[in-house]
PDB file with SEQRES, HELIX, SHEET and CRYST1 records, atoms N, CA, C and O in Angstrom:
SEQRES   1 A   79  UNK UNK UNK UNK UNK UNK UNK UNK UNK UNK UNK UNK UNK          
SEQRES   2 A   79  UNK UNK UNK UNK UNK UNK UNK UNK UNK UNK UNK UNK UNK          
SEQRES   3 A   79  UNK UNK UNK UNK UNK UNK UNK UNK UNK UNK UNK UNK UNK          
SEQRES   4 A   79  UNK UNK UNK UNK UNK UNK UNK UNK UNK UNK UNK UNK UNK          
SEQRES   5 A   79  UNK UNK UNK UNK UNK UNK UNK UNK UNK UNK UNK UNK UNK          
SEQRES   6 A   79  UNK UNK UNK UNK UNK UNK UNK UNK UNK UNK UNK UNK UNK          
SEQRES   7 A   79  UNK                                                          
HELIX    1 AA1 UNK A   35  UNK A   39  1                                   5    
HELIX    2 AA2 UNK A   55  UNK A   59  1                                   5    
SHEET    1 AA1 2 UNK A  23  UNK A  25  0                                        
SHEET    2 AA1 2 UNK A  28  UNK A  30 -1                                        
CRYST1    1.000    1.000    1.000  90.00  90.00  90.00 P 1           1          
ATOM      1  N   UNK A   1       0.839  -1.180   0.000  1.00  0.00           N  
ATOM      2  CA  UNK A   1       0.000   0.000   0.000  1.00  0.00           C  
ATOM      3  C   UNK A   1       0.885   1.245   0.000  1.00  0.00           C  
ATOM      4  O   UNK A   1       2.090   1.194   0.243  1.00  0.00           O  
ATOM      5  N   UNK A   2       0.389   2.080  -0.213  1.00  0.00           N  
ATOM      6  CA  UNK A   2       1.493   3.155  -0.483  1.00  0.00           C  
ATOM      7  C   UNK A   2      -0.238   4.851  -0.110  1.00  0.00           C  
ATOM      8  O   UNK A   2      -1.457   4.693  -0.047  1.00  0.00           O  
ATOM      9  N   UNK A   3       0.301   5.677  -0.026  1.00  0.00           N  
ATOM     10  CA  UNK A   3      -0.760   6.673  -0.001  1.00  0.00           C  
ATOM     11  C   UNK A   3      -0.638   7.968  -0.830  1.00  0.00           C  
ATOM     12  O   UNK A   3       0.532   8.342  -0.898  1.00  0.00           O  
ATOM     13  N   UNK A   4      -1.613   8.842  -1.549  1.00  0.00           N  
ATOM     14  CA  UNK A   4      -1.719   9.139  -2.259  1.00  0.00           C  
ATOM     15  C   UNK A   4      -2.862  10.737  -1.922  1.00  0.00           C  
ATOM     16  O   UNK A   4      -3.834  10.998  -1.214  1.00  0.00           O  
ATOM     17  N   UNK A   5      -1.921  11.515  -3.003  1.00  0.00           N  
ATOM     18  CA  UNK A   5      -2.470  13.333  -2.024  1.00  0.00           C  
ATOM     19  C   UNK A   5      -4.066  13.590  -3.294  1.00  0.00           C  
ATOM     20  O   UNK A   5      -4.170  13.598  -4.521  1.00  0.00           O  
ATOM     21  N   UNK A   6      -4.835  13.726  -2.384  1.00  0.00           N  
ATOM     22  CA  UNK A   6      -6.078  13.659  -3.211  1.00  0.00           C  
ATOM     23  C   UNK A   6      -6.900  14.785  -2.341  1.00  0.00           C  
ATOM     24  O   UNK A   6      -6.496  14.880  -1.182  1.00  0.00           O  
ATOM     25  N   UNK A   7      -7.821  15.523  -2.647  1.00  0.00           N  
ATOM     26  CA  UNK A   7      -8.317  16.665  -2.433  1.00  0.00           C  
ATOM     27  C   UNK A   7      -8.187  17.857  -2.988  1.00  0.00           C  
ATOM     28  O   UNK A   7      -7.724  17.783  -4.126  1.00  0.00           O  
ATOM     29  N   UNK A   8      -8.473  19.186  -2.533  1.00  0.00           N  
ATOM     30  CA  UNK A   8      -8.290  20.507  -3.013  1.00  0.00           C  
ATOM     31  C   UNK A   8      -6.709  20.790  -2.935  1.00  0.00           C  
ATOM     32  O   UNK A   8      -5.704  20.223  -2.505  1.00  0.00           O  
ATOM     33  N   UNK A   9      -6.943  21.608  -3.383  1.00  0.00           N  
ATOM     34  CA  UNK A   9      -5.094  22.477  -3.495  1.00  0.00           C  
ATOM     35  C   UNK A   9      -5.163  22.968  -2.070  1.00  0.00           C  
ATOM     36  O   UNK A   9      -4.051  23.354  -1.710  1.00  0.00           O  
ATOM     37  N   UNK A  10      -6.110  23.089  -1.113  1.00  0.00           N  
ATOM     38  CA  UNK A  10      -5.744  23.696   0.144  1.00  0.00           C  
ATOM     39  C   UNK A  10      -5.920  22.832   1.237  1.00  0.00           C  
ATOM     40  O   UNK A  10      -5.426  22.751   2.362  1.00  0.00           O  
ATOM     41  N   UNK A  11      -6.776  22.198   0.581  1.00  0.00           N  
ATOM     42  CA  UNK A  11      -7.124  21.035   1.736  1.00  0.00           C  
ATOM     43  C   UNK A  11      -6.837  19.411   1.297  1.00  0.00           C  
ATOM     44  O   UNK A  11      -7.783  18.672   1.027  1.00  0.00           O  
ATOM     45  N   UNK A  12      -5.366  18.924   1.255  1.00  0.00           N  
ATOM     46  CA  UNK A  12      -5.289  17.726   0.651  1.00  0.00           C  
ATOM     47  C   UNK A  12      -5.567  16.532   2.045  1.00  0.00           C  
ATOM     48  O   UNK A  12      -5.380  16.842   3.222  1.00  0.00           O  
ATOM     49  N   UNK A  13      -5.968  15.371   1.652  1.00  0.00           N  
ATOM     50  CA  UNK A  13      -5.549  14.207   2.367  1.00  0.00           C  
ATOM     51  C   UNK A  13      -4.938  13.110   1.382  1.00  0.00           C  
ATOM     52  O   UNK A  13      -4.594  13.087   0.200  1.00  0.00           O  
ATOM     53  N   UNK A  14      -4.979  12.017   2.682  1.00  0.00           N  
ATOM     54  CA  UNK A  14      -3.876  10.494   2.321  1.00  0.00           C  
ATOM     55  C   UNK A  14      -4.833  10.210   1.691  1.00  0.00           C  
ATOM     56  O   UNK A  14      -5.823  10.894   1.948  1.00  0.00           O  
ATOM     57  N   UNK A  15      -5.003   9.073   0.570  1.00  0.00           N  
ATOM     58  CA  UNK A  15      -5.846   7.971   0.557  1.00  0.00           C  
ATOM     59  C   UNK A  15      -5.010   6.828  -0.258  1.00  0.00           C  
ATOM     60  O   UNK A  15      -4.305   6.753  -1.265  1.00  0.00           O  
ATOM     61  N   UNK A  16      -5.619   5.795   1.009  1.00  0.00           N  
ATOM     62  CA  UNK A  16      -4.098   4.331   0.662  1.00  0.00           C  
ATOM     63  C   UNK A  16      -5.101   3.773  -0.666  1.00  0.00           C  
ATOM     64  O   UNK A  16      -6.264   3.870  -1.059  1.00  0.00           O  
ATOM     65  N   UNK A  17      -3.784   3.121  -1.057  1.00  0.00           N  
ATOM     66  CA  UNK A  17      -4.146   2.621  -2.731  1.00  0.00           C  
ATOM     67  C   UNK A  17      -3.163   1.269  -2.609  1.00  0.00           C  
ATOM     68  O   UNK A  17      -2.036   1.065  -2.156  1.00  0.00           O  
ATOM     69  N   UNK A  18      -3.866   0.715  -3.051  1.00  0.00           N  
ATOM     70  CA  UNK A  18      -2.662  -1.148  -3.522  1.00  0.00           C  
ATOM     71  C   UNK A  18      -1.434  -0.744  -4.392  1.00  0.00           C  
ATOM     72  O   UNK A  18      -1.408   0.082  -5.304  1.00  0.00           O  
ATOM     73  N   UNK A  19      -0.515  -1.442  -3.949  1.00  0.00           N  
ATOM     74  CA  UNK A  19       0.349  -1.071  -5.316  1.00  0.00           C  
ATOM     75  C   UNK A  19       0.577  -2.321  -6.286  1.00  0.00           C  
ATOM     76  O   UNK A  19       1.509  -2.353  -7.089  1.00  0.00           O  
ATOM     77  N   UNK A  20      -0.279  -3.260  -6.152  1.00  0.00           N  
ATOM     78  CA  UNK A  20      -0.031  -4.618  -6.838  1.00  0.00           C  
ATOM     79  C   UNK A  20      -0.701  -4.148  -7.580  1.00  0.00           C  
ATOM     80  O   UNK A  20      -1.738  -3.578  -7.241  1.00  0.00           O  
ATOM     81  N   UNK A  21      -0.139  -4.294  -9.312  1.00  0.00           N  
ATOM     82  CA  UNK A  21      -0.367  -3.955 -10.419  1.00  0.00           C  
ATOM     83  C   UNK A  21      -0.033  -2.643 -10.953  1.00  0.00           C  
ATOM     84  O   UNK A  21      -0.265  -2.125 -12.046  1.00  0.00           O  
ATOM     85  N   UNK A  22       0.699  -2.149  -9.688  1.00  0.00           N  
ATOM     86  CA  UNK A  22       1.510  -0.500 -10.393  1.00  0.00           C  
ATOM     87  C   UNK A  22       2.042  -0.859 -11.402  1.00  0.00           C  
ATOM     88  O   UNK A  22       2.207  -1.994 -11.850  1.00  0.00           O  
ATOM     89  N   UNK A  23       2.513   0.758 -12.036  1.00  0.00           N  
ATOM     90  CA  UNK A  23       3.743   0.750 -12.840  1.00  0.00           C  
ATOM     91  C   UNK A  23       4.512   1.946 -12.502  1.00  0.00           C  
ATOM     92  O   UNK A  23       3.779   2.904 -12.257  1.00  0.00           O  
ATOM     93  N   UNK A  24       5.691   2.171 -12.420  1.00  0.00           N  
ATOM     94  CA  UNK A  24       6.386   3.305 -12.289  1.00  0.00           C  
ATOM     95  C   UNK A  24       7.041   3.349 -13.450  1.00  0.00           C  
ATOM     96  O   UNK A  24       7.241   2.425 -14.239  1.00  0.00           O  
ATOM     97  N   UNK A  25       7.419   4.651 -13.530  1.00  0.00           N  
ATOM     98  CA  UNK A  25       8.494   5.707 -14.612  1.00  0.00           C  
ATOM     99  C   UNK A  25       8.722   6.376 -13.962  1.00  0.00           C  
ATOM    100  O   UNK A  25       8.448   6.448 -12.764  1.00  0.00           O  
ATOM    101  N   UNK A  26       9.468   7.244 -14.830  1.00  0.00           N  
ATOM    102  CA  UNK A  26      10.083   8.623 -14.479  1.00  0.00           C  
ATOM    103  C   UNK A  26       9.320   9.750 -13.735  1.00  0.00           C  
ATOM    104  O   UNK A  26       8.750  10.600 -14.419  1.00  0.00           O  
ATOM    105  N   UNK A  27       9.273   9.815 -12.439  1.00  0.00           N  
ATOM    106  CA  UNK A  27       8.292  10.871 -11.824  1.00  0.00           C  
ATOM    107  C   UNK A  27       6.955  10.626 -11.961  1.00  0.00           C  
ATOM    108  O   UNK A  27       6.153  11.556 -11.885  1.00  0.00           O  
ATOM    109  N   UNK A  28       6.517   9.211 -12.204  1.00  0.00           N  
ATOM    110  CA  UNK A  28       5.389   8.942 -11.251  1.00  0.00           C  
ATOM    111  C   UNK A  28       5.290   7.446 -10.927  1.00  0.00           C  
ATOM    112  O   UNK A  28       6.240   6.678 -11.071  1.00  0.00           O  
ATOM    113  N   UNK A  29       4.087   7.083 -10.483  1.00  0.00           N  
ATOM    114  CA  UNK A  29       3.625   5.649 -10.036  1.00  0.00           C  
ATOM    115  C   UNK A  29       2.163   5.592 -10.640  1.00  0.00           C  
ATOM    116  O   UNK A  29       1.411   6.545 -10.439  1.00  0.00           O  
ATOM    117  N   UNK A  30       1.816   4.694 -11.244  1.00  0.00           N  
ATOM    118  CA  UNK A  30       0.438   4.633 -11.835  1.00  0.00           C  
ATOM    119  C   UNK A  30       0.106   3.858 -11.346  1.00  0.00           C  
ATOM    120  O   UNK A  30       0.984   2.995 -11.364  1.00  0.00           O  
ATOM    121  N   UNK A  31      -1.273   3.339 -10.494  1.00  0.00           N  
ATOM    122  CA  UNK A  31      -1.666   2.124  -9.917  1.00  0.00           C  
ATOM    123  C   UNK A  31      -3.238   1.779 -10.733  1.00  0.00           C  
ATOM    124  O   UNK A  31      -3.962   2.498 -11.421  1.00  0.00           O  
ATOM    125  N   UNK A  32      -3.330   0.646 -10.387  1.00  0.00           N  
ATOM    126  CA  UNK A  32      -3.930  -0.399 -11.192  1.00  0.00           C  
ATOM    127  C   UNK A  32      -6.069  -0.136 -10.618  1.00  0.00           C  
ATOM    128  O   UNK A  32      -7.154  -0.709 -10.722  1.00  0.00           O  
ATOM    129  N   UNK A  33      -5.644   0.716 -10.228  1.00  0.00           N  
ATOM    130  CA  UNK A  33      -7.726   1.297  -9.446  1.00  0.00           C  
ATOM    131  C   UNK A  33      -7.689   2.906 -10.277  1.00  0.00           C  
ATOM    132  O   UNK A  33      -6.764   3.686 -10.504  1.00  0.00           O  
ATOM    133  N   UNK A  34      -9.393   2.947 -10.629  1.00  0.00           N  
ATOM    134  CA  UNK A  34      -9.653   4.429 -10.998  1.00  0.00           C  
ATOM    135  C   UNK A  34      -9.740   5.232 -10.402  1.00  0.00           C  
ATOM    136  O   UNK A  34      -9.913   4.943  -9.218  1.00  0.00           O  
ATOM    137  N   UNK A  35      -9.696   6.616 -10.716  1.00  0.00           N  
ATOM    138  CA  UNK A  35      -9.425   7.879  -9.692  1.00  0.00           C  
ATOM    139  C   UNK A  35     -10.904   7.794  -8.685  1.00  0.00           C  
ATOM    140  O   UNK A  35     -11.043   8.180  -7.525  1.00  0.00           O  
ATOM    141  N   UNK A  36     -11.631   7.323  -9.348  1.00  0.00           N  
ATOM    142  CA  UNK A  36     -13.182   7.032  -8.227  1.00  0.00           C  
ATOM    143  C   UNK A  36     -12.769   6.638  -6.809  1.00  0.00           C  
ATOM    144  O   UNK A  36     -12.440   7.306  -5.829  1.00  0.00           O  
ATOM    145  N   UNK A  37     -12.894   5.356  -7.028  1.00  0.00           N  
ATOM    146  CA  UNK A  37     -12.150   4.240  -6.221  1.00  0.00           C  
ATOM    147  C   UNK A  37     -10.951   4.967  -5.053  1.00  0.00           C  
ATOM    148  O   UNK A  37     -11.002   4.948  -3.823  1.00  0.00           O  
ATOM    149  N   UNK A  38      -9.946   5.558  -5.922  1.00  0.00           N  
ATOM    150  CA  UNK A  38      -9.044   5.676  -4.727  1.00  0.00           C  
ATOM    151  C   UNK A  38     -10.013   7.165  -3.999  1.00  0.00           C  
ATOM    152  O   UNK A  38     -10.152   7.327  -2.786  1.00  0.00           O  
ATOM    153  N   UNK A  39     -10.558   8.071  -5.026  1.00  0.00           N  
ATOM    154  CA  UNK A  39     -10.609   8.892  -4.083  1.00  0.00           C  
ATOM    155  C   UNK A  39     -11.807   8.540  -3.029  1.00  0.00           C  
ATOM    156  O   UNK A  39     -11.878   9.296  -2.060  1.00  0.00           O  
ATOM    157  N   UNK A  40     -12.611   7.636  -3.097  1.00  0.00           N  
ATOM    158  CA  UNK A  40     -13.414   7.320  -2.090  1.00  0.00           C  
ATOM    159  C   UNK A  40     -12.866   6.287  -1.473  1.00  0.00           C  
ATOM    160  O   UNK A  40     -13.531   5.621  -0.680  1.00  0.00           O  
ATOM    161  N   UNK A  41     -11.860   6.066  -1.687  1.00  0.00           N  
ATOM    162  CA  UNK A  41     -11.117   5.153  -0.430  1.00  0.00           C  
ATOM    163  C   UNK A  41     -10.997   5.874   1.300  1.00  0.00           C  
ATOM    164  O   UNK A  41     -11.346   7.035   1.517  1.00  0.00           O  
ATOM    165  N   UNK A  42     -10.638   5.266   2.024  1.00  0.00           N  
ATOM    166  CA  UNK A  42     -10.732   5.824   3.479  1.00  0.00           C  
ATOM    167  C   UNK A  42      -9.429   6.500   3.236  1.00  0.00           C  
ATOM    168  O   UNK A  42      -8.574   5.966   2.529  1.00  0.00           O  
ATOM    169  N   UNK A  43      -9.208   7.928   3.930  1.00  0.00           N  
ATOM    170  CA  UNK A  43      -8.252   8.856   3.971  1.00  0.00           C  
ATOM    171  C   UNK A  43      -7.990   9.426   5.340  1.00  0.00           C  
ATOM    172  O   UNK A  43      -8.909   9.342   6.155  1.00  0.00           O  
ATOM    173  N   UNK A  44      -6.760  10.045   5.735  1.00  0.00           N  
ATOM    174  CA  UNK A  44      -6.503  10.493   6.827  1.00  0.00           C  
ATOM    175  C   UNK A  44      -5.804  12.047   6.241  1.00  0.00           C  
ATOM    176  O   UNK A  44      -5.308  12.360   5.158  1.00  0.00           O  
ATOM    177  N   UNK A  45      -6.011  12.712   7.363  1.00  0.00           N  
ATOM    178  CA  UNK A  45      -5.297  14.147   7.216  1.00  0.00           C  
ATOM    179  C   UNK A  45      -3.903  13.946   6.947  1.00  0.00           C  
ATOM    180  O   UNK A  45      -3.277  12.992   7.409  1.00  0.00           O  
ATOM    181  N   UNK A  46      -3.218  15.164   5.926  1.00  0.00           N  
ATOM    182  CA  UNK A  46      -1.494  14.869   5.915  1.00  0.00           C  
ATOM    183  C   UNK A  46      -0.843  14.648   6.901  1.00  0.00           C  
ATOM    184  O   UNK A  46       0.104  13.865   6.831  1.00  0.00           O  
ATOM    185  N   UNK A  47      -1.226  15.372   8.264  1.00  0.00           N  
ATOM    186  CA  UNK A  47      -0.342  14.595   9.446  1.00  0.00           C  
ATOM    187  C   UNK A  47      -1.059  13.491  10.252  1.00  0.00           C  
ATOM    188  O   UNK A  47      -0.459  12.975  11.195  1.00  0.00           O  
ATOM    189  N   UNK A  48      -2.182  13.140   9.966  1.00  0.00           N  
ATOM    190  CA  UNK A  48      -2.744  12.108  10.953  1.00  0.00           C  
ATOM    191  C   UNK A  48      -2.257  10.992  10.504  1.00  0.00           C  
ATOM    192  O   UNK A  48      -1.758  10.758   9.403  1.00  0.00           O  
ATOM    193  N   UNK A  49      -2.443  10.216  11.526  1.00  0.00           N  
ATOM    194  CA  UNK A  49      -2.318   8.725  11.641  1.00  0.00           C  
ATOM    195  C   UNK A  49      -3.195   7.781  11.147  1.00  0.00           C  
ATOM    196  O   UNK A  49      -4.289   8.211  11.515  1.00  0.00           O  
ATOM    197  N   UNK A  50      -3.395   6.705  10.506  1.00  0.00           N  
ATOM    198  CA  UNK A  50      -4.759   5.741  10.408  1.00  0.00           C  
ATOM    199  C   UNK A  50      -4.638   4.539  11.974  1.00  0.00           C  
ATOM    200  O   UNK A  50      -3.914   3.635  12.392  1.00  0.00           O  
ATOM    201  N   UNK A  51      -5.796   5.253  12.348  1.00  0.00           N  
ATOM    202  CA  UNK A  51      -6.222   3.969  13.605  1.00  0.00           C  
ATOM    203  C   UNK A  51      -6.385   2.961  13.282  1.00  0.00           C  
ATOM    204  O   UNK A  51      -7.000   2.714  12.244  1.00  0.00           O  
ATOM    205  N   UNK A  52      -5.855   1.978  14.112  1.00  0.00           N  
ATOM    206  CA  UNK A  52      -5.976   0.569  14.140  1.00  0.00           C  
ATOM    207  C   UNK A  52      -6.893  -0.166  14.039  1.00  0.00           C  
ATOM    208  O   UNK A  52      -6.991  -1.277  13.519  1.00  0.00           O  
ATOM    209  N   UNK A  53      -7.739   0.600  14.659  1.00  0.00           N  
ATOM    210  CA  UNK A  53      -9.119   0.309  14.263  1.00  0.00           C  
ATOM    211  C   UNK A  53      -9.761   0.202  12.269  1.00  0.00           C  
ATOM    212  O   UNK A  53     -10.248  -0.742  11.646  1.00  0.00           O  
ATOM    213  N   UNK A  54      -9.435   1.650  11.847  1.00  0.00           N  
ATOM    214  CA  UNK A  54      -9.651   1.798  10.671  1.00  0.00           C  
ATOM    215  C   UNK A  54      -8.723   0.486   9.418  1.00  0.00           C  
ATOM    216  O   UNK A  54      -8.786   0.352   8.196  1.00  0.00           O  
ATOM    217  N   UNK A  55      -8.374   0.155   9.903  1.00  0.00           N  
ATOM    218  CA  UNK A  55      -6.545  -0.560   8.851  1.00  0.00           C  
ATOM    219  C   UNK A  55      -7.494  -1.584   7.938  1.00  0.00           C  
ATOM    220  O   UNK A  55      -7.516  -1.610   6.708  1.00  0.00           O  
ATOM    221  N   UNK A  56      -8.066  -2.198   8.605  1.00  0.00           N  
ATOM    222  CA  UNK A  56      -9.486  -2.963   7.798  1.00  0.00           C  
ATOM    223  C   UNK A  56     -10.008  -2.498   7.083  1.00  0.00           C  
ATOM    224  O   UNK A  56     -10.269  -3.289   6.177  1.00  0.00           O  
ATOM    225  N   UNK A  57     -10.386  -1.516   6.910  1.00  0.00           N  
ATOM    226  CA  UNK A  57     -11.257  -1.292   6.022  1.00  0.00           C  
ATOM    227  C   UNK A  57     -10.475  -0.421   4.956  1.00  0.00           C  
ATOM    228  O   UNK A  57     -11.189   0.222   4.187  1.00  0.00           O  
ATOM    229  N   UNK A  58      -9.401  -0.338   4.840  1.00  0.00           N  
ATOM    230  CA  UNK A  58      -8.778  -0.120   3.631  1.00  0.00           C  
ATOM    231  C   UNK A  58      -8.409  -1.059   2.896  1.00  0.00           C  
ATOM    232  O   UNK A  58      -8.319  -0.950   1.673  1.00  0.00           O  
ATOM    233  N   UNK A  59      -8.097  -2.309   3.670  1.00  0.00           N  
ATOM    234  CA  UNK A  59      -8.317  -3.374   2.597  1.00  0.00           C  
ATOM    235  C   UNK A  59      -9.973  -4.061   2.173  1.00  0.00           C  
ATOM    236  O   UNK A  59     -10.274  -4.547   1.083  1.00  0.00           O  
ATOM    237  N   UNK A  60     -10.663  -3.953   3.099  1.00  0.00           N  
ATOM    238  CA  UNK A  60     -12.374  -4.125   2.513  1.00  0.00           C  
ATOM    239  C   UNK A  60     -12.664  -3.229   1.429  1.00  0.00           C  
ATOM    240  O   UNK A  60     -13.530  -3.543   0.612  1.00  0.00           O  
ATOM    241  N   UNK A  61     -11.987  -2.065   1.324  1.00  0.00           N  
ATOM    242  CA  UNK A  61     -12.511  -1.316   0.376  1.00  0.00           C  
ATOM    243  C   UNK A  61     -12.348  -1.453  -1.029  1.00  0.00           C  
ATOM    244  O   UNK A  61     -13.187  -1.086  -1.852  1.00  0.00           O  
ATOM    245  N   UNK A  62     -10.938  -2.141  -1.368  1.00  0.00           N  
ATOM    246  CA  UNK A  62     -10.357  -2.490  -2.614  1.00  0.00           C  
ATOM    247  C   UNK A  62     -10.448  -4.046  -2.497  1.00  0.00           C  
ATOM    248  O   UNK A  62      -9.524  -4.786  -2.835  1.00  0.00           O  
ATOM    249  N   UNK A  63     -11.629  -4.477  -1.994  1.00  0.00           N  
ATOM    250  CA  UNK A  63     -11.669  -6.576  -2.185  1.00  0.00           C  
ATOM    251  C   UNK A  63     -10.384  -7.088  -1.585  1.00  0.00           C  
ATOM    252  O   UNK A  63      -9.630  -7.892  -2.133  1.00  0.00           O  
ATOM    253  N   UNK A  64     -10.263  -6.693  -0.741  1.00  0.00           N  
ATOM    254  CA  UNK A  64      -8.692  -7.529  -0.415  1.00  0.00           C  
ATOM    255  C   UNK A  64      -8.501  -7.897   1.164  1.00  0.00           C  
ATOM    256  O   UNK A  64      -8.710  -7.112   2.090  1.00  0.00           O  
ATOM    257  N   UNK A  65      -8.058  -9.267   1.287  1.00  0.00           N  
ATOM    258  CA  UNK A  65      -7.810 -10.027   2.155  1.00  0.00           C  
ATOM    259  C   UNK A  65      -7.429  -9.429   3.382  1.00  0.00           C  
ATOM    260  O   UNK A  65      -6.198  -9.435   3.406  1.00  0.00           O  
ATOM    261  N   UNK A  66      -7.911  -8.889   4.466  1.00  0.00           N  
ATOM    262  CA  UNK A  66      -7.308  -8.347   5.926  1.00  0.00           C  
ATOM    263  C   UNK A  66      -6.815  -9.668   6.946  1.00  0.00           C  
ATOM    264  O   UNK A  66      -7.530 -10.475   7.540  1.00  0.00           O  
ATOM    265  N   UNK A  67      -5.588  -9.577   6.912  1.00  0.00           N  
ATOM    266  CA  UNK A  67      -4.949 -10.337   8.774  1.00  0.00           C  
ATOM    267  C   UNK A  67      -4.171  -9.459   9.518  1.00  0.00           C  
ATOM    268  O   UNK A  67      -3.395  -8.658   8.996  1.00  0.00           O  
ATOM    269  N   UNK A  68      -4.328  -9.565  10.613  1.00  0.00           N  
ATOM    270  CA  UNK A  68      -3.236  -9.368  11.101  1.00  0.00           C  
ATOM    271  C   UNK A  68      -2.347  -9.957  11.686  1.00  0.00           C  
ATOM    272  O   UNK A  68      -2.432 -11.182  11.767  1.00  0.00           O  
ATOM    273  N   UNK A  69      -1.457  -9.411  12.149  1.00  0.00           N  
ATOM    274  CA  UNK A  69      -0.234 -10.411  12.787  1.00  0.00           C  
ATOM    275  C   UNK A  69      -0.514 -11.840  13.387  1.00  0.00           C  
ATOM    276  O   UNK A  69      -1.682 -12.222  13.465  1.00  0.00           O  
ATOM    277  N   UNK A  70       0.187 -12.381  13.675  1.00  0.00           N  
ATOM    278  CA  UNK A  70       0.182 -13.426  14.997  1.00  0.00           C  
ATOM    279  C   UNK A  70       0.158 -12.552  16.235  1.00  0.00           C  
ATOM    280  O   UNK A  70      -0.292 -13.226  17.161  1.00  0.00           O  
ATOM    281  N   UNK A  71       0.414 -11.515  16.564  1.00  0.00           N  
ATOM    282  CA  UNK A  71       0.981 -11.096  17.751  1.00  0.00           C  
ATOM    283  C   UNK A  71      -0.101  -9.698  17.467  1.00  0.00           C  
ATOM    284  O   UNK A  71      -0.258  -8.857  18.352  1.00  0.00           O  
ATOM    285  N   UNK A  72      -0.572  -9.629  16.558  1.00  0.00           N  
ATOM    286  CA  UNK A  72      -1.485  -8.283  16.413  1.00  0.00           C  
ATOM    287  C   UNK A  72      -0.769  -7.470  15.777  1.00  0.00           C  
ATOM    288  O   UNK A  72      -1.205  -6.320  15.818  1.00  0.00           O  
ATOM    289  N   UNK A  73       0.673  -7.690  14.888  1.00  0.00           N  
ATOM    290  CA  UNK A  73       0.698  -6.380  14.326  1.00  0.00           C  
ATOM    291  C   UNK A  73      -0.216  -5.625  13.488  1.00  0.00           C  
ATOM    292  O   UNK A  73      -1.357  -5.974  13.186  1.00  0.00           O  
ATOM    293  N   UNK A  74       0.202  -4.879  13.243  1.00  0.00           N  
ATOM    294  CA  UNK A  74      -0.825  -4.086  11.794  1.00  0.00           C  
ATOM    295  C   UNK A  74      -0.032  -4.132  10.680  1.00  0.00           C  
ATOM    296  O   UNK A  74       1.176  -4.368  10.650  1.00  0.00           O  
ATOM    297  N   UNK A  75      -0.817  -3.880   9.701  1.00  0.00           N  
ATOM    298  CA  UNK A  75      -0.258  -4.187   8.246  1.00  0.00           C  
ATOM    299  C   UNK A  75       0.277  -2.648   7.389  1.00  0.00           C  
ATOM    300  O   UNK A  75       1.034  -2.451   6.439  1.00  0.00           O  
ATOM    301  N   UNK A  76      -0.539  -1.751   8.266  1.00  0.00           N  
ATOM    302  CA  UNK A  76      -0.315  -0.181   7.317  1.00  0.00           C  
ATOM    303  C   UNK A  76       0.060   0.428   8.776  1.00  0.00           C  
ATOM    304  O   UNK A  76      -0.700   0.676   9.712  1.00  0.00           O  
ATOM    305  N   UNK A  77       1.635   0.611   8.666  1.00  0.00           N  
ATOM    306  CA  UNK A  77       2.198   1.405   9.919  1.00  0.00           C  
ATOM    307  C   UNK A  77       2.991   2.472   8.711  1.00  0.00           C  
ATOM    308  O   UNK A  77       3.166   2.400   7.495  1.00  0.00           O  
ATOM    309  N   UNK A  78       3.335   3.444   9.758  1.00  0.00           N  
ATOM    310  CA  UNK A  78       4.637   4.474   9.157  1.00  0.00           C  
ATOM    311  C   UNK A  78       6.256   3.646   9.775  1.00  0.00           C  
ATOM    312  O   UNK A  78       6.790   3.431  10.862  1.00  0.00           O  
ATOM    313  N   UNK A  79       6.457   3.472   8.765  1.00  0.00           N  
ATOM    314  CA  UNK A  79       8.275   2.733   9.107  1.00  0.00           C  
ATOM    315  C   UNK A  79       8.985   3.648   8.845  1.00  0.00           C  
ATOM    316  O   UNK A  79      10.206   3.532   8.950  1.00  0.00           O  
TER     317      UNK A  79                                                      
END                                                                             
């Protein structure tokens, strides 16, 4: 997953997107969902965090498989 600046010119947020089926070049990343899709994907403010709570449902949103850890990690942290 990777996240992506979507909104107004004054007011942007995150919204996570798959990257299975990207493509990159030169100064960008193209991913494999329409601008619909990601922009109604779940989003967080440029400095907020996504709750642990929320981490699910960014993968419910694009059909895709949610686990988490053995131990409870999460799958969409900031590293």
């Amino acid at each position: 997953m990777a996240t992506v600046r979507i909104g107004l010119p004054t007011r942007h947020r995150l919204a996570f997107v798959p990257l299975e089926g990207a493509t990159a070049g030169p100064g960008y990343v193209r991913v494999a969902h329409d601008r619909s899709r990601v922009k109604h994907s779940p989003a967080i403010g440029t400095d907020d965090v996504l709750s642990a709570q929320d981490e699910e449902a960014v993968f419910r949103h694009y059909g895709l498989h949610y686990e988490s850890g053995a131990g409870g990690e999460r799958q969409l942290a900031r590293r």
